[in-house]
C-alpha positions in Angstrom: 0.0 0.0 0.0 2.8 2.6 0.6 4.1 1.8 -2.6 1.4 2.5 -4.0 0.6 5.8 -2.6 3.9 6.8 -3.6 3.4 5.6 -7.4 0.7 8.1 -6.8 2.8 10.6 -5.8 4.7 10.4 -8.3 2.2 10.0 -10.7 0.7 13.6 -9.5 4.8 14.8 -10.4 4.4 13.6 -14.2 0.7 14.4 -14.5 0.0 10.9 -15.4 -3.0 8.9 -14.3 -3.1 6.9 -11.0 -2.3 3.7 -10.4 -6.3 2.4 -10.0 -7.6 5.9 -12.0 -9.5 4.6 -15.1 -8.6 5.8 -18.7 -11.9 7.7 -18.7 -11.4 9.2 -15.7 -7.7 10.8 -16.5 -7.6 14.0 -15.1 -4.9 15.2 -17.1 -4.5 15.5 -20.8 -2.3 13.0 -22.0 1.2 13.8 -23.6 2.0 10.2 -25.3 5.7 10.6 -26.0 7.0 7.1 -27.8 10.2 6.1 -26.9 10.4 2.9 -29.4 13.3 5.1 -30.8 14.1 7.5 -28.1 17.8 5.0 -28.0 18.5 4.0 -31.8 21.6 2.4 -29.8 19.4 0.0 -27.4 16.9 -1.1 -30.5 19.0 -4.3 -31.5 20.0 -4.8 -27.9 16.5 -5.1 -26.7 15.0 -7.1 -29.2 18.0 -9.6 -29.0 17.2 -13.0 -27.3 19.5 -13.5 -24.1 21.6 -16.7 -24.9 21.8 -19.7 -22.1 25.6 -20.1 -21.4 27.4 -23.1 -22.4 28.5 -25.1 -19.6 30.5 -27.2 -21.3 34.2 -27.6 -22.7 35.6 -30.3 -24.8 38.5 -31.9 -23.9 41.3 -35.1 -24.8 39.5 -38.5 -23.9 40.1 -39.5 -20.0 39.3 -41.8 -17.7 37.1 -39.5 -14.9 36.0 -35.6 -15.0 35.1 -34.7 -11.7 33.7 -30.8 -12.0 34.4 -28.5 -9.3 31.7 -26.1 -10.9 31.4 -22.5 -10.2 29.9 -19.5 -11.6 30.7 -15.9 -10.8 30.1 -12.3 -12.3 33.2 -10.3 -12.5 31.9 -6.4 -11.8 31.4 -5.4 -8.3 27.9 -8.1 -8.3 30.1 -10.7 -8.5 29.2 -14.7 -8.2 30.6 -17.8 -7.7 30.6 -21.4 -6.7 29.2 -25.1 -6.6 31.0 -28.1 -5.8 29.3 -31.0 -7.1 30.4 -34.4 -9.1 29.7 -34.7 -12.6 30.9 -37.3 -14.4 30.4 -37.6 -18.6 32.2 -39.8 -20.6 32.0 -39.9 -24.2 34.3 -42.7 -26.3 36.5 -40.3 -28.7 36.0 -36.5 -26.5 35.1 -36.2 -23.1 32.1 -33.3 -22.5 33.2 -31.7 -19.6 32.0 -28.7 -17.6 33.5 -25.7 -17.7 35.1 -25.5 -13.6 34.0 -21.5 -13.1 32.1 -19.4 -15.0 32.7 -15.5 -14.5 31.1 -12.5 -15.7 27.9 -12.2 -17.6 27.5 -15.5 -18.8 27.2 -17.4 -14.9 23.9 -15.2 -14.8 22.7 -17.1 -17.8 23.5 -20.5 -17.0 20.1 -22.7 -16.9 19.0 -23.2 -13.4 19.0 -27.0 -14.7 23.0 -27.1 -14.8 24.2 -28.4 -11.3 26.0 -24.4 -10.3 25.6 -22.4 -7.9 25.5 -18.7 -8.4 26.9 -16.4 -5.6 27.8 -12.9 -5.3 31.4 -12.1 -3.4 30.2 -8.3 -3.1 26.6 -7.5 -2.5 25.1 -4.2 -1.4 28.1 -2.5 -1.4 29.8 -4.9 0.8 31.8 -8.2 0.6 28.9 -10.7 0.8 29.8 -12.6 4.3 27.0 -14.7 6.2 27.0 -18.0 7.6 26.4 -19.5 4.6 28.8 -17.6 2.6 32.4 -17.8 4.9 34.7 -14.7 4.6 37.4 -16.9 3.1 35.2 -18.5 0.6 33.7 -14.8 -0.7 37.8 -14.2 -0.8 38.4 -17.2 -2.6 35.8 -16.0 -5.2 37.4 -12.3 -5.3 40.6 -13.5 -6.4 39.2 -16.5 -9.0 37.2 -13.8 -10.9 40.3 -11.1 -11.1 42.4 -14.1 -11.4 40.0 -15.0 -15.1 39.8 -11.0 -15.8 43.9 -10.5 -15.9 44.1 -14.2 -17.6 41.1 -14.3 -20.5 40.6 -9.9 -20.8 43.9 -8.4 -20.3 46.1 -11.7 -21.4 48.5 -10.9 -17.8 49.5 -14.6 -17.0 51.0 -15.0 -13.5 54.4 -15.5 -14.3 54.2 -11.5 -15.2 52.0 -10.2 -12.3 55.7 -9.1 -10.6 56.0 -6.3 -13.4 52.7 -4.7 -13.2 51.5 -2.2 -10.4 47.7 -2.0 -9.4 45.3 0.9 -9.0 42.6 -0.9 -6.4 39.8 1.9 -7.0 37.4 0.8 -4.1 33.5 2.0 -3.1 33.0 4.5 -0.5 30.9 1.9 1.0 33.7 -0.5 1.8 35.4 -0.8 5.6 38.5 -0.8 6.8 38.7 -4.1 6.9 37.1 -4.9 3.7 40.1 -2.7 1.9 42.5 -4.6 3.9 41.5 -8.3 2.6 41.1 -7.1 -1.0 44.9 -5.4 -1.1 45.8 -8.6 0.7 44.6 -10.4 -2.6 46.0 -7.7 -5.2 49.5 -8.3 -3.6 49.8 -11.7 -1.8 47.2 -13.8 -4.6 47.3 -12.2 -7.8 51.0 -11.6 -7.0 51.4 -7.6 -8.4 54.6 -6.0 -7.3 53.0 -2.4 -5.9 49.5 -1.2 -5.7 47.5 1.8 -4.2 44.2 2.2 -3.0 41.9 5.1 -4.0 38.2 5.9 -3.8 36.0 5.6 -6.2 34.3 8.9 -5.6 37.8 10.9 -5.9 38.8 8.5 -8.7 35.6 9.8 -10.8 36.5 13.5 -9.8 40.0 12.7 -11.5 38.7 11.2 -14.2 36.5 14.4 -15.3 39.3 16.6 -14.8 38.1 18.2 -11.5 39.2 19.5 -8.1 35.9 19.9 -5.6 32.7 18.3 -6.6 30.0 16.1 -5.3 29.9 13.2 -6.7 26.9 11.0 -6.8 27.4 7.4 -7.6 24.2 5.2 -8.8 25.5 2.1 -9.3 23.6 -1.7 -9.6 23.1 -2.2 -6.1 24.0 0.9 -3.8 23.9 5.1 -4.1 26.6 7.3 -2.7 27.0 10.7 -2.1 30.5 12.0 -1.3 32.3 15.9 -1.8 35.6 16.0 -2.7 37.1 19.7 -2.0 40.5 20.2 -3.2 41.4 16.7 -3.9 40.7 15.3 -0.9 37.6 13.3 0.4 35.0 15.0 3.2 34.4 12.5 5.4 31.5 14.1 7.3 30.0 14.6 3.8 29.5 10.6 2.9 25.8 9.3 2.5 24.5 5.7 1.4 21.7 4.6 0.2 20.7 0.6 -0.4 19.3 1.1 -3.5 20.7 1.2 -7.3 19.8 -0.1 -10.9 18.7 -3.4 -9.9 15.7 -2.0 -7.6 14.7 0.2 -10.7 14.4 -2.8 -12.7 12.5 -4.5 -10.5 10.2 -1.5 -10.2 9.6 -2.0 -13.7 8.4 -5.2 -13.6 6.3 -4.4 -10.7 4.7 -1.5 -12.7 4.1 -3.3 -15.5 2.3 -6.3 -13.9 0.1 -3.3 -11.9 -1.1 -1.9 -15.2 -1.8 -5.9 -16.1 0.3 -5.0 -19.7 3.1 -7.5 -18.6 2.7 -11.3 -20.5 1.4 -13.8 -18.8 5.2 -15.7 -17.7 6.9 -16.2 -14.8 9.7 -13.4 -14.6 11.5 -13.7 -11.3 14.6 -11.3 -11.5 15.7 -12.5 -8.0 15.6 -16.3 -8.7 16.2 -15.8 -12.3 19.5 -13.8 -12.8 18.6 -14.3 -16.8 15.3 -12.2 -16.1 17.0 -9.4 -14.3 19.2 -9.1 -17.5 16.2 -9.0 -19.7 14.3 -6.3 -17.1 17.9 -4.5 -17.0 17.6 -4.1 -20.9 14.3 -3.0 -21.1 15.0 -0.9 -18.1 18.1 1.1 -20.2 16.4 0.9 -23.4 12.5 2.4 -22.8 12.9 4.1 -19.0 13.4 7.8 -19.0 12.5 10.6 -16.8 9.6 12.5 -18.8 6.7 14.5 -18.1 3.2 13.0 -19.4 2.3 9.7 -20.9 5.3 7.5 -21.2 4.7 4.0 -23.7 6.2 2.2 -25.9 5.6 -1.3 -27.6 9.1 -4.1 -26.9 9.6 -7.5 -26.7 9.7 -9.3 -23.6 11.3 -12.6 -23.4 10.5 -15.5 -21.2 13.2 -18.5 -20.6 11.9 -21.4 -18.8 13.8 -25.0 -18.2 13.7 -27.2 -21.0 12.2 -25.1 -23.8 13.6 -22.1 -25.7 13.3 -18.4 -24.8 9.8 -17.0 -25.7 8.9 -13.8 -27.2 6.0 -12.0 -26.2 5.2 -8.6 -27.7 3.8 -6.3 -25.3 2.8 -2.3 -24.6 5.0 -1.3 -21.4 3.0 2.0 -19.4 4.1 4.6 -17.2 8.1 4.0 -18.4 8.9 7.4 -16.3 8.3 6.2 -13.1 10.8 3.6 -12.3 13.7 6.0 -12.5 11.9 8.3 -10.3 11.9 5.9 -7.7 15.7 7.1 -7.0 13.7 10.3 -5.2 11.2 8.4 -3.7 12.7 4.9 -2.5 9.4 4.0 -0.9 8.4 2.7 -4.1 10.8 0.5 -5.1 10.5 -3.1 -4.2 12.1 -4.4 -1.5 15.3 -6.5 -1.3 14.3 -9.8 0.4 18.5 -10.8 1.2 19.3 -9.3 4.5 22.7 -7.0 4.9 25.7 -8.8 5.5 26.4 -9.0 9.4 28.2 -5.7 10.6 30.7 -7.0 13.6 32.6 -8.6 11.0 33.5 -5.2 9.3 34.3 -3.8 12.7 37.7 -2.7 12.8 40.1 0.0 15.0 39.2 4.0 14.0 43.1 4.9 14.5 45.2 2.2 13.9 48.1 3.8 12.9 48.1 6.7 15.4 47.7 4.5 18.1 50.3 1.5 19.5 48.7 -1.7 21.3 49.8 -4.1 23.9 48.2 -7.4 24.0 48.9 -9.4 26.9 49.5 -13.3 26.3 48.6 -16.2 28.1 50.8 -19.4 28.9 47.1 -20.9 28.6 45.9 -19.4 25.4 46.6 -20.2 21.9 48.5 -18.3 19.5 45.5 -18.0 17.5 43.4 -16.3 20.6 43.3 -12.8 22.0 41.2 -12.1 25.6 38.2 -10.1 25.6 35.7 -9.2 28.2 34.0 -12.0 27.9 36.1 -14.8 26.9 38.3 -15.1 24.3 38.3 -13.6 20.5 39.1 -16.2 18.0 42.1 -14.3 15.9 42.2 -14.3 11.7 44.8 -11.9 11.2 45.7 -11.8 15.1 43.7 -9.0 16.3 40.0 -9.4 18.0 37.0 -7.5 16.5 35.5 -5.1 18.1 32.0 -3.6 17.8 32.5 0.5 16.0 30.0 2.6 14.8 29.1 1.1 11.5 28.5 3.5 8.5 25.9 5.8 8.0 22.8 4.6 5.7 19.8 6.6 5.4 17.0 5.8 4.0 15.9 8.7 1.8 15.4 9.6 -1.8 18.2 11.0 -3.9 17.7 15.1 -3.8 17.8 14.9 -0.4 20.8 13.2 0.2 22.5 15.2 -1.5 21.0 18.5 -0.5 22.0 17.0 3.0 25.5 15.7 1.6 26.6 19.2 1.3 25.2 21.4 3.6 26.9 19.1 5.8 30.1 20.8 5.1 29.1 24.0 6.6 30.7 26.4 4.9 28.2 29.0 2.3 31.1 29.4 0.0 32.1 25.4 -0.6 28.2 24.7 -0.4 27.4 27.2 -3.6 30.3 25.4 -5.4 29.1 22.3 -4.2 25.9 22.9 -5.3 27.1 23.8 -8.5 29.2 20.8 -9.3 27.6 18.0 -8.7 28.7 14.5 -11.0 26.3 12.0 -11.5 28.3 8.4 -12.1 27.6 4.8 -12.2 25.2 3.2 -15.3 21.8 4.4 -13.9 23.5 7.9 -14.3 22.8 7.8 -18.3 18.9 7.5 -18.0 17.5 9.8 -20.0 16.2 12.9 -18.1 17.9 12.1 -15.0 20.2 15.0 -15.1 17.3 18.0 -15.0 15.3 16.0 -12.4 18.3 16.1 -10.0 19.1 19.9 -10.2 15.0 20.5 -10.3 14.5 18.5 -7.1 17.8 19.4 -5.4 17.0 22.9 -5.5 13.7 22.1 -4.1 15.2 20.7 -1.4 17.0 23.3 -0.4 15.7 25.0 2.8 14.2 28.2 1.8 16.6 30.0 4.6 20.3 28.9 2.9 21.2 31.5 0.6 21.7 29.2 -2.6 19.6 29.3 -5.7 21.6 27.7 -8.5 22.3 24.0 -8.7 24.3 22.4 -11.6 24.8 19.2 -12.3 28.2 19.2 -14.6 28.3 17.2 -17.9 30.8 13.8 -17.4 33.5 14.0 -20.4 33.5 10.4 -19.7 31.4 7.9 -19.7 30.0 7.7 -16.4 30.1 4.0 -16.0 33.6 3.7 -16.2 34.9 7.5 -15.2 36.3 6.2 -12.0 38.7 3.9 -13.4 40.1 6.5 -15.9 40.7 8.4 -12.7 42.5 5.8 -11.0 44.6 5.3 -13.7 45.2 9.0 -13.7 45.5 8.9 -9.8 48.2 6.1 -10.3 51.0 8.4 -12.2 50.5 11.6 -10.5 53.8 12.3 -8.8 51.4 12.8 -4.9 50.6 9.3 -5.0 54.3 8.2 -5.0 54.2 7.3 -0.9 51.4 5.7 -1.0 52.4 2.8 -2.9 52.5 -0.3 -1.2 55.1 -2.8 -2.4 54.3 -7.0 -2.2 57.1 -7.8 0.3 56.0 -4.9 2.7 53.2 -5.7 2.6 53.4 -9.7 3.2 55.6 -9.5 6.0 54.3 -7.1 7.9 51.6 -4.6 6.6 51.9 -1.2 7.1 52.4 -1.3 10.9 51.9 1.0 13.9 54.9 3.8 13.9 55.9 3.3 10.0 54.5 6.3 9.0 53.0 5.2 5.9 49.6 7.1 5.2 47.2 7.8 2.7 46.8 11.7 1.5 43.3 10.9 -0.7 41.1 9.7 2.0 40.3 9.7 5.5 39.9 6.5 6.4 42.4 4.6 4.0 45.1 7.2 6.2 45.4 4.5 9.2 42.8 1.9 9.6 42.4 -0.1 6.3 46.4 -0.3 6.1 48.0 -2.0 8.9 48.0 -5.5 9.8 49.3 -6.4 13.8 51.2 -9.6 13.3 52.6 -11.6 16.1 
């Protein structure tokens, strides 16, 4: 019911008719606008039939196959992993499946092959439950960038040692989350240097700018960051748990309200196949539009054992997915819980402060005491329970209206204002741009004295701007302390007293770089 007093909302916004308002009844004179060609880019995409993945390889004749199966995705929704036993024999080839399966292609594997999908990073955190173990979501980490250096970039191990990495990492990531994942670029994947930089600071970089607040809309999580100067506001840093994947779920949701959506069973969260279809529709017909927005597309059903079905349909109300970004309430949702927080619980000062941890003739070496008990070590150092990050659960405008006027200064807060960046792929929906300066200046109390809001155009593609600025981030002569070399970083971290800090970000300066080893 809130949901749907909020499509109704929103439906008031674009002067389109309610959710349960009868054609006859429209209160507003329609505007159709047809976006069948709105994208001449997404036309063959849409209408293209998803492909199942093939599972298997051929290989030379041999006596067993046992498949250690696996299937991840390589960006930051990542997945991974089934162990099972499948044995094929065949007299002249042997049909064997494929051991892991990374990237795009594990989310359209058949739910009939014998994998299992999973997700290393989910939410804007590394995926860790009970049933998902910290070292197994590692594991996965390093298989996927292991395939990406091997089958992408052609980097086979025996040159990792000549190549340095740029680990660009989400605002939304801990300490200790940055830790593990520099732990893999060096120790696993065997690079001889890397340094770590955030994604929001990476993006400013990348457009060729100084201060800015940077919005990041990414698949599964929002951010809002300002960067002043070149260097991260800490106090400035809101998240929100919702992204792409929530919009294209709206869809769906919309659709089946109005009745126009075939009569198939699309389930985007059992189904990664369907979310990719719902994620294509969602790029190729949503747009942020005043009036009456329809358009006529193929929808595609894929069930077990029989091809993919096309079903020619008229999708309704295409506008108000997208604006579900300003009004959260209506997107559906997630039914996964967060990841559990004390795991990400780590020291605020590590490297500005110097412990002594008493041992025990009757304790292991792999124990620590606590107040109640003993802490069972992993990299010899208990966890204890810290403020976890801020998450608020409000639409877009006002996060970042409240992003910035957290900084507290009038003069930064008009250039703020002024230079927002809008990155990530939901960033390149169509009419997103004036709906975020039109709301954000809304937002804005009526006593600040600021009346102009811009939202700067992106010289790169948004989806990628970050990395460009990591790469740019990685040469600048500033950077040159902050590189951590392999050896340093295997035998002993960067440990309390070395002096060793990061310039581009608060909390990368101490507690995400320092291991205590016995």
């Amino acid at each position: 019911m809130e949901r749907e007093r909020a499509y109704d909302i929103i439906a008031s916004l674009l002067k389109i008719r309610f959710l349960d308002e009868e054609v006859a009844n429209v209160q507003f004179p329609q505007k159709m606008g047809r976006v069948d060609a709105f994208q001449p880019q997404g036309n063959n995409k849409k209408e293209t039939v998803i492909p199942w993945t093939d599972v298997f390889e051929i290989s030379n004749p041999s006596s067993l196959t046992t498949g250690n199966s696996s299937t991840k995705d390589e960006s930051g929704e990542s997945s991974f992993q089934k162990e099972g036993n499948d044995r094929v024999e065949h007299s002249s080839s042997q049909l064997k499946y494929r051991e892991y399966i990374c990237g795009e292609e594990a989310l359209r594997i058949s739910p009939s092959e014998p994998y299992c999908l999973s997700r290393p990073i989910r939410r804007g955190h590394l995926n860790i439950s009970q049933q998902y173990s910290m070292q197994q979501v590692l594991e996965d980490l390093h298989v996927i960038w292991d395939w990406i250096l091997i089958e992408k970039l052609h980097i086979p191990h025996s040159e990792r040692n000549k190549y340095s990495a740029v680990l660009v990492v989400p605002e939304t990531f801990d300490s200790r989350e940055i830790k593990e994942v520099l732990s893999i670029v060096l120790r696993d994947l065997c690079f001889s240097t890397a340094v770590v930089h955030q994604e929001g600071l990476a993006a400013v970089f990348g457009n060729g700018l100084s201060t800015a607040c940077v919005v990041n809309i990414g698949a599964q999580v929002t951010s809002v960051i300002c960067i002043e100067d070149g260097v991260t506001l800490p106090m400035t840093q809101i998240t929100l748990c919702f992204g792409g994947e929530d919009l294209s779920r709206c869809l769906l949701w919309t659709q089946r309200h109005h009745q126009t959506w075939p009569p198939i069973r699309t389930d985007a969260l059992t189904k990664p196949i369907d979310y990719l279809m719902l994620n294509r529709l969602k790029e190729s017909f949503c747009q942020i539009k005043e009036g009456e927005v329809e358009a006529v597309a193929v929808v595609h059903s894929y069930e077990d054992g029989i091809p993919p079905g096309s079903h020619k349909t008229r999708l309704t109300a295409l506008n108000v997915p997208p604006m579900g970004l300003f009004y959260p309430i209506l997107l559906v949702p997630d039914v996964y819980p967060p990841p559990p927080r004390s795991w990400f619980s780590d020291y605020e000062d590590m490297l500005d402060e110097t412990w002594d941890f008493p041992r025990r003739t009757d304790m292991s070496d792999g124990n620590f005491p606590g107040s109640s008990g003993y802490f069972p070590m992993w990299e010899n150092y208990p966890i204890f329970q810290t403020k976890p990050k801020k998450e608020d659960n409000i639409g877009l405008a006002d996060a970042i209206t409240k992003s910035i006027l957290s900084t507290g200064r009038i003069d930064l807060q008009r250039k703020l204002f002024c230079s927002m960046q809008l990155i990530g792929g939901v960033a390149l929906t169509a009419g997103l741009v004036p709906a975020v300066e039109e709301r954000v200046l809304h937002a804005i109390p009526s006593h600040e004295a600021i009346d102009t809001v811009e939202v700067l155009q992106s010289r790169t593609n948004p989806t990628f701007v970050a990395w460009k600025g990591g790469a740019i981030l990685g040469i600048l002569d500033f950077t040159r302390d902050a590189w951590i070399h392999r050896e340093d970083w295997i035998r002993n971290g960067i440990h309390v007293g070395s002096g060793r800090k990061y310039r581009d970000s608060y909390f990368l300066q101490a507690q995400s770089m320092c291991y205590i080893n016995s």
